[in-house]
C-alpha positions in Angstrom: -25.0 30.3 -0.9 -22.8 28.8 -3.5 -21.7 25.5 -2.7 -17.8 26.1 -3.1 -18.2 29.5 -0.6 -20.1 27.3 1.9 -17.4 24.5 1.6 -14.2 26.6 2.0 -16.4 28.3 5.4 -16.4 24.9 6.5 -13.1 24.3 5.6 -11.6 27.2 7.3 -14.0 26.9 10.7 -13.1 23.5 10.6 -9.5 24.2 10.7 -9.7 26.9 13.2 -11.2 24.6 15.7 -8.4 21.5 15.1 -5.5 24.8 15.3 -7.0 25.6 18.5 -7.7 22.0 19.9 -3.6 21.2 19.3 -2.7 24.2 21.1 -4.6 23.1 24.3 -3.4 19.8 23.9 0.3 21.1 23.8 -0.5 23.6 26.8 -1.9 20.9 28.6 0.9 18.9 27.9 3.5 21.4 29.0 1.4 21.6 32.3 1.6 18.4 32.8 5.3 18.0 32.4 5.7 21.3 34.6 3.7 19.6 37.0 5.5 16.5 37.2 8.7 19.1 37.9 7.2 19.5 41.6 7.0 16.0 42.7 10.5 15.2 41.7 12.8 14.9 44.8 15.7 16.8 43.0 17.1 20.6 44.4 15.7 23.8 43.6 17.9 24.8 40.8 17.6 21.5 38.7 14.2 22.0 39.0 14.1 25.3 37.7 16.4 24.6 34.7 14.1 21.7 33.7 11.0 24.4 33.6 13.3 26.9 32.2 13.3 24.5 29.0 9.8 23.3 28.7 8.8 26.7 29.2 11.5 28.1 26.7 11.0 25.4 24.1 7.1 25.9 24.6 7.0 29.5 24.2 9.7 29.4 20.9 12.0 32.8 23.0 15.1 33.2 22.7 16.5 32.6 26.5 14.8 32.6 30.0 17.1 33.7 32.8 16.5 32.9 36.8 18.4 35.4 39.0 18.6 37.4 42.0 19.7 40.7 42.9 22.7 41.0 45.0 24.4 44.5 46.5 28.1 43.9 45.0 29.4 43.5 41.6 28.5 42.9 39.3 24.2 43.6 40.5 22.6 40.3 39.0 23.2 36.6 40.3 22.5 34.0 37.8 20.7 30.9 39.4 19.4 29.2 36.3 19.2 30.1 32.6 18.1 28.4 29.1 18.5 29.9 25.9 17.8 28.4 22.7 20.2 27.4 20.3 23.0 29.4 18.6 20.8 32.5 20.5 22.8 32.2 23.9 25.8 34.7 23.2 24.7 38.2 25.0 22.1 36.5 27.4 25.5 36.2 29.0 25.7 40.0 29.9 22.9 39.5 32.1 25.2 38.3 34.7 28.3 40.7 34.3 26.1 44.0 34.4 26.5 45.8 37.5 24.4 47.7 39.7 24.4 51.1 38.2 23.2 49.4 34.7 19.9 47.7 36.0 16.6 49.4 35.5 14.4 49.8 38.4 12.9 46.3 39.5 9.3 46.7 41.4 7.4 43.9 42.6 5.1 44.1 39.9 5.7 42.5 36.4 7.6 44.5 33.8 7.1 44.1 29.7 9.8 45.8 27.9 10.2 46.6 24.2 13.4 48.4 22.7 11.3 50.2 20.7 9.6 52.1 23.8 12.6 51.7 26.4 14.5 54.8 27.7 17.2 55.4 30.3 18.4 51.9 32.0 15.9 50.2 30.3 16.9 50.9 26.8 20.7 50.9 28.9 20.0 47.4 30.1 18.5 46.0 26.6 20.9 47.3 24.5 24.2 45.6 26.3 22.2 42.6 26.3 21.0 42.4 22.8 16.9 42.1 23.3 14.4 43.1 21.6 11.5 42.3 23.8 11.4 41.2 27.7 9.1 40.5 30.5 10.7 40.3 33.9 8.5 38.5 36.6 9.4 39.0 40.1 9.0 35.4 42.6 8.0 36.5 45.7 8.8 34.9 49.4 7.7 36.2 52.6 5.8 39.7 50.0 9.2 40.4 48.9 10.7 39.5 45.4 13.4 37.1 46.4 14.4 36.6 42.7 13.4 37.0 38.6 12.6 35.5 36.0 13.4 37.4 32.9 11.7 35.8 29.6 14.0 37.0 26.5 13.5 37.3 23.1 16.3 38.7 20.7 14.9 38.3 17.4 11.6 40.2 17.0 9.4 42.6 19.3 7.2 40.4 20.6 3.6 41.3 21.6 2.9 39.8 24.9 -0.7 38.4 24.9 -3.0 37.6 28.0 -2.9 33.5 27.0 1.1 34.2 27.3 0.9 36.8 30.0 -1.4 34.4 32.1 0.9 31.6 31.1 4.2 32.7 31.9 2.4 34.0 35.3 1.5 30.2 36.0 4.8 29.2 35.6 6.3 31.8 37.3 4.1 31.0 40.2 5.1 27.4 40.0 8.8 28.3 40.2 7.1 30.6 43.3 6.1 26.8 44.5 8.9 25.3 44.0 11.1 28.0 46.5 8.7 27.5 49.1 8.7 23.8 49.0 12.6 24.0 49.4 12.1 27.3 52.3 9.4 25.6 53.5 10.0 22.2 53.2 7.6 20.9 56.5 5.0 23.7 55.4 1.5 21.3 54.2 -0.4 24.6 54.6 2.0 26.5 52.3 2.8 23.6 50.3 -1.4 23.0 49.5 -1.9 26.2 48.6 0.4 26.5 45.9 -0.9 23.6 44.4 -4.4 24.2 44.9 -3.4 28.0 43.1 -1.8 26.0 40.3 -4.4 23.1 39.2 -7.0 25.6 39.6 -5.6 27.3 36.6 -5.3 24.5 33.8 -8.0 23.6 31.6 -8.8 20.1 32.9 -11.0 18.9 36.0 -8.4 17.6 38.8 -9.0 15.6 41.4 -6.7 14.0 44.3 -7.9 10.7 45.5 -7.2 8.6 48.2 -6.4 5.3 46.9 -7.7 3.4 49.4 -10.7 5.0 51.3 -11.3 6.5 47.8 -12.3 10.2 49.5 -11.7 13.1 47.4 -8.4 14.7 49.4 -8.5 18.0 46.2 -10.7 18.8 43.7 -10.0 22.1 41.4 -12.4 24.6 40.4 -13.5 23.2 37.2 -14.1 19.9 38.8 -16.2 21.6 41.3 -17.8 23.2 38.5 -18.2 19.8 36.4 -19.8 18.3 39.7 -21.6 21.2 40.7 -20.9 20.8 44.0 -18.6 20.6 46.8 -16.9 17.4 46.4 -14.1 17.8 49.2 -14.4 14.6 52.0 -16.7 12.7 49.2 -16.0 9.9 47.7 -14.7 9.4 43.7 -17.4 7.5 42.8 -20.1 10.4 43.9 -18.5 12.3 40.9 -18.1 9.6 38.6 -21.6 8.2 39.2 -22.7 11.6 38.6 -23.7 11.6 34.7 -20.7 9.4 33.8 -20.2 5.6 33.2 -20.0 4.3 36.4 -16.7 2.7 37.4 -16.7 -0.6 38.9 -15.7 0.3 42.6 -15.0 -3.4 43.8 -12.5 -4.0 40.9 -11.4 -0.4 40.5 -8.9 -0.4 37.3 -7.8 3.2 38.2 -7.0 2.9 42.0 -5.3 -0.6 41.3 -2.5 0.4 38.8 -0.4 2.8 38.7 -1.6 4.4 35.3 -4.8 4.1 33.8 -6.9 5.8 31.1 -10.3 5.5 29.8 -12.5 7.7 27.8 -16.4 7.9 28.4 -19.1 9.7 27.5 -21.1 11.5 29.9 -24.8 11.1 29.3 -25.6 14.3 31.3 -23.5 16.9 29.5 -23.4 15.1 26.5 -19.7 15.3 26.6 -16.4 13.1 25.8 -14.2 12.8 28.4 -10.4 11.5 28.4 -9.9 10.5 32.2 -6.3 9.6 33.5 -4.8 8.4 36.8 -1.4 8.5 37.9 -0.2 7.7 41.2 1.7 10.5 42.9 2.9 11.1 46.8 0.4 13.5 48.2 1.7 16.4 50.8 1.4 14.7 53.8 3.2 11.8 52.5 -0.2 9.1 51.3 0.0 7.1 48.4 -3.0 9.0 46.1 -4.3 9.2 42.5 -4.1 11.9 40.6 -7.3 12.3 38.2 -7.2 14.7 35.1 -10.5 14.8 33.2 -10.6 16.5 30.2 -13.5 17.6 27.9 -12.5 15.9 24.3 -15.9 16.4 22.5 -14.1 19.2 20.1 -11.1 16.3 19.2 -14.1 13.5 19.2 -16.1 15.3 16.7 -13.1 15.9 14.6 -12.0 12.8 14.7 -16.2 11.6 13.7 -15.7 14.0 10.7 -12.4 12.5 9.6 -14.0 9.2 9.6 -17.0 9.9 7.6 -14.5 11.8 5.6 -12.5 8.7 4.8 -15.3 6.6 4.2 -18.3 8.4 2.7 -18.5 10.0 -0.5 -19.4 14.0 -0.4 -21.6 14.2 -3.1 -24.3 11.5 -2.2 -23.3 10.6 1.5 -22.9 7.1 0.8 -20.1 5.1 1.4 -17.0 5.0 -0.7 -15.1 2.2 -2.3 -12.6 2.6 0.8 -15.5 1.4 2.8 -16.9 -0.7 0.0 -13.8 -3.1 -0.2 -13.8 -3.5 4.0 -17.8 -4.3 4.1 -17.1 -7.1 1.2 -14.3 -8.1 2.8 -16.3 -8.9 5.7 -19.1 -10.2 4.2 -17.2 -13.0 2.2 -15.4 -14.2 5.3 -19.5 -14.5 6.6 -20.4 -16.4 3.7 -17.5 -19.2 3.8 -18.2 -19.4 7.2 -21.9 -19.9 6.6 -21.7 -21.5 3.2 -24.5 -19.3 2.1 -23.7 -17.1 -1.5 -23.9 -13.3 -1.5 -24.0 -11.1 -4.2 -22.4 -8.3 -6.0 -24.1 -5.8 -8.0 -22.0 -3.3 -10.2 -24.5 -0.5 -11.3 -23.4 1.7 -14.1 -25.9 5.0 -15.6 -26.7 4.4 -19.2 -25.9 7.5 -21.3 -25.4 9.6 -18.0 -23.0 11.8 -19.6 -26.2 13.3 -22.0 -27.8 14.4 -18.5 -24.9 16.5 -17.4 -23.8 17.3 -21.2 -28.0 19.0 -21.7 -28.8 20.2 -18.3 -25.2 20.8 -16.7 -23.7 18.9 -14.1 -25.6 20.6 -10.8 -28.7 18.3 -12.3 -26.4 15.7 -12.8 -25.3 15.8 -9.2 -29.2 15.9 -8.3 -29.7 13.0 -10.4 -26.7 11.2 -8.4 -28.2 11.8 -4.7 -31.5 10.9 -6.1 -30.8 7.4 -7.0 -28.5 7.4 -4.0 -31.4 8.5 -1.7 -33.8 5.7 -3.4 -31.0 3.3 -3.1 -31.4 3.7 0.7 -34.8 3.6 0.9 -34.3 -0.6 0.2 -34.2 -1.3 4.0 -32.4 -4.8 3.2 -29.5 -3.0 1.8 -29.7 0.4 3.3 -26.2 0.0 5.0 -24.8 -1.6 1.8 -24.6 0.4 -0.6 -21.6 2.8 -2.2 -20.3 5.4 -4.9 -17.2 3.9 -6.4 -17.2 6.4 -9.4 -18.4 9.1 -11.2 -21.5 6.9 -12.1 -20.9 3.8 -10.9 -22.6 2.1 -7.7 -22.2 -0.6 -5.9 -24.6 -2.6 -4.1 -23.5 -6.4 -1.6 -26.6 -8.7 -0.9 -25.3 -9.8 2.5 -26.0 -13.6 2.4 -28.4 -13.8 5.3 -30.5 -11.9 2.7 -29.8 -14.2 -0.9 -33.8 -15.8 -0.2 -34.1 -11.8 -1.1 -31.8 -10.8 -3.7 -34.9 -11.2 -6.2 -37.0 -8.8 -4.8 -34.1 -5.9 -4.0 -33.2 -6.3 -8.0 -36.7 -6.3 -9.0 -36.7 -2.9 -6.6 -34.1 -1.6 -8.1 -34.8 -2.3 -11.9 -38.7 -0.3 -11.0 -36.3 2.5 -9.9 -34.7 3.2 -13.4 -38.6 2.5 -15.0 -39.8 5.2 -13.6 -38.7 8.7 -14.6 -36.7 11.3 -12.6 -38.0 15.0 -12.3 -34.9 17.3 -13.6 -35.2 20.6 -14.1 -38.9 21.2 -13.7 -39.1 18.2 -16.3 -39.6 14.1 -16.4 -36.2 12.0 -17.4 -35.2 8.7 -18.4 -32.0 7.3 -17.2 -31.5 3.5 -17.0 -28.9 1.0 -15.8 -26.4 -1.5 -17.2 -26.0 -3.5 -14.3 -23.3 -6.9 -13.8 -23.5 -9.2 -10.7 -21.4 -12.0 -9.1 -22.0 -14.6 -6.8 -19.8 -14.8 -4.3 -18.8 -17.8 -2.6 -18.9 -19.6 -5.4 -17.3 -17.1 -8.0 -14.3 -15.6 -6.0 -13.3 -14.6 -2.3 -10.8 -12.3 -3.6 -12.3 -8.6 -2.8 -10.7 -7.1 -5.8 -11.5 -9.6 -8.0 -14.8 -10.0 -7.2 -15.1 -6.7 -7.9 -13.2 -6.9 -11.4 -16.2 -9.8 -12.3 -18.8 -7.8 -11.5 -17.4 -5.1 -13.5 -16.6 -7.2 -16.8 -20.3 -8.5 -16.5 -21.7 -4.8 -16.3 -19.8 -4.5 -19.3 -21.0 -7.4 -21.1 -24.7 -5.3 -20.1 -23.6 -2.6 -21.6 -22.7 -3.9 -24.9 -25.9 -6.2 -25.1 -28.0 -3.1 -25.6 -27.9 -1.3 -21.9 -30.8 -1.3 -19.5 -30.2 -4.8 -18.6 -29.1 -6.9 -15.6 -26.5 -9.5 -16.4 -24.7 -12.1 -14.4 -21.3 -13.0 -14.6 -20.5 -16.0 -16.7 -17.6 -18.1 -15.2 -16.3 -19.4 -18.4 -15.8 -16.2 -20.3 -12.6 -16.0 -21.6 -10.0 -14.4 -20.0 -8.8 -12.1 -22.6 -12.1 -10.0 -22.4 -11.2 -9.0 -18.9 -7.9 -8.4 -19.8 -9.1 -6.6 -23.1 -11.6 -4.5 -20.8 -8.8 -3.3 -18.5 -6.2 -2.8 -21.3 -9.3 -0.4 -23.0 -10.5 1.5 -19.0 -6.9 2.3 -18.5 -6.2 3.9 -21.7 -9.1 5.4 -21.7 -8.4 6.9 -18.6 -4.5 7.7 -19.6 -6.2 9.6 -22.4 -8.2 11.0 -20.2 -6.1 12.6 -17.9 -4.0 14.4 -20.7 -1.6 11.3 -21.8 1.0 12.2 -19.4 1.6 8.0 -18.8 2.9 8.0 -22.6 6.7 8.4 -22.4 9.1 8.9 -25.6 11.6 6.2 -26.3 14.7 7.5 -28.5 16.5 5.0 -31.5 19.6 6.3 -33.0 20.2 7.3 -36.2 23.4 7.1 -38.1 25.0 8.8 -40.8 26.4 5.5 -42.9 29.4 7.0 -44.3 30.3 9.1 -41.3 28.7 6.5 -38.3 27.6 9.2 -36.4 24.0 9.6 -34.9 22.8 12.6 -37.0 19.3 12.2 -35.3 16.7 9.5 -33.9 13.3 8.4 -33.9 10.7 9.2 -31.4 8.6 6.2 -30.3 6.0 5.9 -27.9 5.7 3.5 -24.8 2.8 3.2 -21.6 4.0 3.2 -18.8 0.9 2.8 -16.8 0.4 3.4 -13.3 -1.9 0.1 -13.1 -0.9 -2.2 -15.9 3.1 -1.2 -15.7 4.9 -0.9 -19.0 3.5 -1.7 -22.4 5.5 -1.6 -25.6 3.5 0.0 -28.9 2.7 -3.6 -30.1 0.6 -4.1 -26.8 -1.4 -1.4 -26.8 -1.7 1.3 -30.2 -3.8 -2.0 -32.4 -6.1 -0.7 -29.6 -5.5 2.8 -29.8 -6.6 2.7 -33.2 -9.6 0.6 -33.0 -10.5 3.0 -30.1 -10.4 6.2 -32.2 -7.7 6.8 -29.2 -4.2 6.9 -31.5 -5.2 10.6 -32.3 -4.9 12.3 -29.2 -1.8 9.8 -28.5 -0.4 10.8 -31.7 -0.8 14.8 -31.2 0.9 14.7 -27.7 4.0 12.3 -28.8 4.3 14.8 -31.8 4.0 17.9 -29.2 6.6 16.0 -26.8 9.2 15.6 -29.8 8.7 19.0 -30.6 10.0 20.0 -27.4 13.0 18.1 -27.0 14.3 19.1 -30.7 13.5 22.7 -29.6 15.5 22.2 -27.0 18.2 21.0 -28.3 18.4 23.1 -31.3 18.4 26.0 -28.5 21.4 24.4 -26.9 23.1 24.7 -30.2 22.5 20.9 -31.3 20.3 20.5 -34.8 19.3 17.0 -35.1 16.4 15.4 -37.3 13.9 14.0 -35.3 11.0 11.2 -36.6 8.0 10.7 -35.4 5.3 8.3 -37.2 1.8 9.2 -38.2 -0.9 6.7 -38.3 -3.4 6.3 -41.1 -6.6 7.2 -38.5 -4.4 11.3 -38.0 -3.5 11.4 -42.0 -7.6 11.0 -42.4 -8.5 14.0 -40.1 -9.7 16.9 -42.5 -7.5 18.8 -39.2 -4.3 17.4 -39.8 -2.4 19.5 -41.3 -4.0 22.7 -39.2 -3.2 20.5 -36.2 0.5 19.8 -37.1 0.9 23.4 -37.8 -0.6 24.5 -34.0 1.5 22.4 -32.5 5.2 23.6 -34.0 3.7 27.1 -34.1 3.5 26.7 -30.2 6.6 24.8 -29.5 8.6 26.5 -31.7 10.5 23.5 -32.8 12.8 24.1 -35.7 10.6 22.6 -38.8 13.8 21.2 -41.0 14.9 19.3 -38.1 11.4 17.4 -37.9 10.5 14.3 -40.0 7.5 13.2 -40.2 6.9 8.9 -41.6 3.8 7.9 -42.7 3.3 3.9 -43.8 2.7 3.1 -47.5 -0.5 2.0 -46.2 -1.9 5.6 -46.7 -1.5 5.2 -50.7 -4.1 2.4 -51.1 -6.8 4.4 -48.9 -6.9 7.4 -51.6 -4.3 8.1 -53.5 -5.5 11.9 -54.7 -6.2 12.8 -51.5 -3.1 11.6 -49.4 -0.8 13.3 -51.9 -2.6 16.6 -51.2 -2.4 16.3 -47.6 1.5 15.1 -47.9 2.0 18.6 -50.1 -0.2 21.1 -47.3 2.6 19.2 -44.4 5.0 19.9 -46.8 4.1 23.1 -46.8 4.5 23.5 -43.0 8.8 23.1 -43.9 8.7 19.3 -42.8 10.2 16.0 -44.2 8.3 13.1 -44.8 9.8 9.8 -44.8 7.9 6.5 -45.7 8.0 3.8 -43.5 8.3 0.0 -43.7 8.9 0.3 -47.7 8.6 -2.8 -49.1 6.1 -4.8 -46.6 2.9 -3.4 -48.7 2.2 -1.7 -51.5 5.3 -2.0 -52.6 5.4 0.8 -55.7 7.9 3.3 -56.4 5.4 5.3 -58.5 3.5 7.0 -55.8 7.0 7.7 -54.1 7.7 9.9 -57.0 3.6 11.3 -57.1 3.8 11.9 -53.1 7.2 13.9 -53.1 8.8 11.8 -50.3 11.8 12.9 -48.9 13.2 9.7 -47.3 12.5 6.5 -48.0 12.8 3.6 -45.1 13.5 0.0 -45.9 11.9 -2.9 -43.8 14.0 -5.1 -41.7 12.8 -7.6 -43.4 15.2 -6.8 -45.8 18.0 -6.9 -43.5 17.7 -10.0 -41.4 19.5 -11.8 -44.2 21.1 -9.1 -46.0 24.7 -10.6 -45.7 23.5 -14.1 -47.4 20.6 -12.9 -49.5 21.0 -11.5 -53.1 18.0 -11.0 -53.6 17.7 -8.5 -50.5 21.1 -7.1 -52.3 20.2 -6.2 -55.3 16.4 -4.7 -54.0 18.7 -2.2 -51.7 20.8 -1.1 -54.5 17.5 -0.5 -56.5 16.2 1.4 -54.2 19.2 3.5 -53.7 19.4 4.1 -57.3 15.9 5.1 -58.1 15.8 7.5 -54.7 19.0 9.1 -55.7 16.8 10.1 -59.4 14.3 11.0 -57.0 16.1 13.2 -55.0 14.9 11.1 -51.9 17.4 9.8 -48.7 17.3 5.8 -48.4 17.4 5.3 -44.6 17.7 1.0 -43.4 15.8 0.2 -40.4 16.6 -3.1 -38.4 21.0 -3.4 -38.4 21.8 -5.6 -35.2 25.2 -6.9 -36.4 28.8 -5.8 -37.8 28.2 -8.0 -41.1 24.9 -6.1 -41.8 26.5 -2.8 -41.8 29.5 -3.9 -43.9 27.5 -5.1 -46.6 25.6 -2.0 -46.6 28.6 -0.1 -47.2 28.9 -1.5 -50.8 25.6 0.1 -51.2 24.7 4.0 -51.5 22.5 4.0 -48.5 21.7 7.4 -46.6 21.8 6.7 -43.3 21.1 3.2 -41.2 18.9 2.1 -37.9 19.1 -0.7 -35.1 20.2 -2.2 -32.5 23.9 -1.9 -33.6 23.5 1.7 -32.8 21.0 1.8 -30.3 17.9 0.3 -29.0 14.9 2.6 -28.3 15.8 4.6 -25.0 14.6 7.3 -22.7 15.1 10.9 -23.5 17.3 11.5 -21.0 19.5 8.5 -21.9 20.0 9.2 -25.5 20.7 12.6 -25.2 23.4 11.8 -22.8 24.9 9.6 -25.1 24.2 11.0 -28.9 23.4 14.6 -27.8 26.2 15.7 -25.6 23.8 16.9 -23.0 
């Protein structure tokens, strides 16, 4: 059977069975609260009421009404009612119909439906607004001395035999209840009812004397639990009977007024929840009232949880839930004993070509293989864990270090030998990193971390090694190592931790923002928030900037397209590095992604660094032509900071040329920085090209610009980069 057909069956028995576990629980629940209703010293119709809401509440109707007949006007007598709320209103009629109105009553119980009701029935439902009733008479002395009429006003209700049975119980409890108050001296009449009622819930109840310990009432399951008749016996010939034995001479249960235990009965192989509660029996003794309950159902859930929390599915061993508590643990033994333990980190070499060639079912074999053999190392059978897709982790517990030689040697033979795929022999080895702790760390996460960075340092030596972690590494590798795993994993997981970041800008003659640049910031769920300079050196050296690049493009896409579609056509920049410009899919890839966002291509500028010219000059002005093509601008960025030449402006058909800030920090004092400006506003204007000025922070810098025939400006004057939302609230109108 396919695996994901066999777990869903699971799934869906599984969650039958905890369904139908919460609603015994809740009927028990209700039983006992009804229960507790007839040992409270309080008068009939407070009683009643009290039920009436349980029962109400429990059953989700719409009112429950208590009455008797009575010869005058009007014909019904109202001794309690509930209804639930905002659902009262014509439960009211109840009381003012009169005689002639009533339908027939009969000592028997009577379902009604509007759908089926005719004559006073249908007379009787319709003045009172229900849709569906059941009308139970309560008997005294064979004669129904009043009803109780269960109501419910918003859908036809099917009566079912656990409801019908139910509200029988009750109803019969209410029964109780009269007689105790007709029949208040009564033990015989008084007995009975109870006996009637705990004979009907789904728990084994005893009464027990407190102090001779005999057995004054024991229901029918109890008697079926014992398997025999238990009446003027003692509590312990139950208890002793398959179940932990209670200490009689210090009895817990008999010297408290609550108690609860739960124990497992050897016999039945059963859980049991027992609970005592002192009550006032009928004849006035102090007694215990025992409720055992079979819990094996809600203990083999709650068995299932727990292996569910700490054990992986795939291999059955433990997960790095269970890993972190077990190290925990075992580092508090070492300090304690001043004996080292170690930490293996296990990563597959070249794993993903086993599920890449024979698919990822053999992959999966491969994974409870070496789990399997894993366990088959008695000394750290209990020890070891899945923490990843590939990755295992093993703790040498230090009452075991004399070993830790032999359980690597153990496990290095493992990954010697060849595993049998697919009717054929394969090679996977290990990179594997431990740490000693004790002496390394006592931080569980840490420890962890070290182990980790010294797999790594495996890894790059050539894999198929064991290496241990060296204390005086430099910091920055482990740093470096988790700055690489997260964006790896950002990456990964379809770049969604990538934000866009806004800057302004401005038209210079007019001061008004005319558009923005789209940058790119991390905002990573474990190392927090990372500004470009942090992380995209990385990127690039990663191969990682293209994928980073394509989704901040596809993300500036959107927003211009939405705001062109709210009537609001602003340029939009967003940079290209050297490692996208060198894809022989560039400009295909560019094209895809407008094509699918529809962005409006005149309002999109795309900057490239005059970096790009040195790499190959032919070929990055035929790639500038084919985006060119596409009905985008190109600008290029940080002019001035490299190359430096306006020749292969003019051979690369740029459309906007941007200045380094470097040319601005001391524009106001510098002449130099002057007069390079005003050249390069000059020789852009003869080159049909837009001068755009990156880096204005201050009032001077943009008055001295003024003087100049610059196209538009950039900087903290106007704006520093902000959130989407931010800048369009403030530059966009939105």
């Amino acid at each position: 059977m396919n695996r994901n057909l066999e777990s869903k069956i699971y799934e869906t028995d599984f969650y039958r069975m905890e369904e139908d576990m919460k609603k015994q629980l809740k009927k028990n629940r209700v039983i006992t609260e009804i229960l507790q209703k007839l040992e409270e010293d309080v008068n009939f119709e407070d009683a009643v009421e009290s039920i009436l809401k349980i029962v109400g509440e429990y059953l989700e109707l719409s009112g429950i009404v208590v009455s008797k007949m009575i010869s005058e006007e009007p014909g019904f007598s109202v001794i309690r009612r509930w209804e639930a709320d905002g659902q009262g209103g014509d439960i009211d009629n109840i009381s003012k119909l009169s005689s002639a109105d009533l339908p027939p009553v009969a000592e028997a119980v009577t379902v009604m439906r509007a759908e089926d009701a005719s004559g006073k029935q249908k007379i009787f439902m319709d003045k009172c607004n229900v849709k569906s009733m059941m009308a139970v008479p309560i008997m005294l002395n064979n004669a129904p001395a009043m009803f109780a009429i269960f109501i419910e006003k918003e859908k036809e209700r099917e009566w079912d035999k656990e409801t019908y049975d139910f509200v029988l119980d009750v109803c019969k409890m209410i029964q109780s209840i009269l007689y105790k108050r007709v029949s208040k001296n009564s033990l015989v009449s008084s007995y009975n009812a109870l006996k009637e009622i705990l004979s009907n819930i789904g728990s084994a109840v005893f009464v027990i004397d407190k102090y001779s310990k005999d057995i004054l009432f024991a229901n029918e399951i109890a008697l079926r639990m014992s398997g025999k008749n238990l009446l003027e016996k003692k509590c312990y010939d139950f208890f002793h009977n398959g179940y932990n034995e209670f200490r009689c001479k210090s009895c817990n249960p008999h010297r408290t007024g609550e108690y609860f235990e739960e124990v497992y009965n050897e016999g039945r192989h059963q859980w049991q929840e027992i609970k005592f509660t002192d009550i006032s029996w009928v004849d006035g003794r102090e007694v215990s009232l025992c409720v055992v309950t079979d819990v094996t159902e809600k203990k083999k859930y709650q068995q299932r949880i727990e292996f569910q929390a700490n054990n992986d599915f795939l291999t059955g061993l433990y997960n790095r839930m269970r890993c972190e508590e077990d190290l925990e643990i075992c580092i508090r033994k070492s300090v304690e004993t001043k004996k080292q333990g170690l930490l293996l980190f296990i990563d597959l070499d070249d794993f993903k070509n086993i599920n890449d060639g024979l698919g990822h079912q053999y992959g999966d074999m491969l994974l409870r293989m070496i789990s399997m053999k894993l366990q088959e190392i008695s000394e750290i059978e209990k020890r070891c864990y899945r923490v990843g897709g590939d990755e295992f982790i093993v703790i040498i517990e230090p009452e075991i270090r004399d070993k830790a030689s032999d359980i690597l040697k153990r496990i290095k033979d493992m990954f010697a030998s060849p595993w049998y795929l697919n009717g054929t022999e394969y090679y996977c080895t290990m990179s594997m990193g431990i740490v000693e702790f004790l002496g390394d760390s006592q931080d569980v996460n840490d420890l962890i971390k070290k182990a980790d960075i010294a797999m790594y340092d495996a890894k790059r030596g050539g894999k198929n090694q064991c290496v241990y972690y060296n204390r005086g590494e430099d910091i920055t590798i482990e740093e470096n190592l988790n700055l690489e795993k997260n964006m790896r994993y950002a990456v990964s997981i379809g770049c969604n931790e990538f934000e866009i970041y806004i800057q302004p800008i401005v038209n210079m003659k007019t001061e008004k923002c005319i558009g923005g640049e789209a940058l790119v910031r991390w905002n990573s769920g474990k190392l927090g928030f990372m500004s470009p300079g942090q992380f995209i050196p990385m990127a690039e050296n990663l191969g990682l900037i293209t994928p980073i690049g394509e989704y901040v493009l596809k993300q500036a896409c959107m927003v211009n397209k939405k705001w062109s579609d709210m009537g609001h056509d602003m340029r939009l920049n967003v940079n290209l590095s050297i490692i996208q410009l060198l894809r022989p899919d560039v400009v295909d890839t560019i094209s895809e992604i407008m094509e699918k966002t529809g962005v409006k291509r005149s309002n999109m500028v795309l900057e490239v660094t005059e970096s790009l010219a040195i790499n190959d000059m032919g070929r990055m002005k035929e790639i500038i032509k084919d985006i060119k093509k596409l009905g985008v601008r190109i600008a290029l960025d940080d002019f001035g900071t490299g190359y430096s030449s306006l020749n292969y402006i003019k051979k690369m058909d740029m459309d906007i040329i941007k200045v380094d800030r470097t040319f601005i920090k001391d524009i106001v004092d510098d002449d130099y920085a002057q007069a390079f400006i005003k050249l390069i506003t000059e020789l852009s204007a003869v080159l049909n090209a837009e001068v755009c000025v990156e880096g204005v922070e201050t009032i001077e810098q943009l008055q001295t610009l003024k003087s100049t025939n610059v196209s538009m400006i950039q900087g903290f004057y106007f704006g520093r980069p902000m959130p989407v939302s931010e800048f369009e609230e403030k530059f966009v109108g939105l």
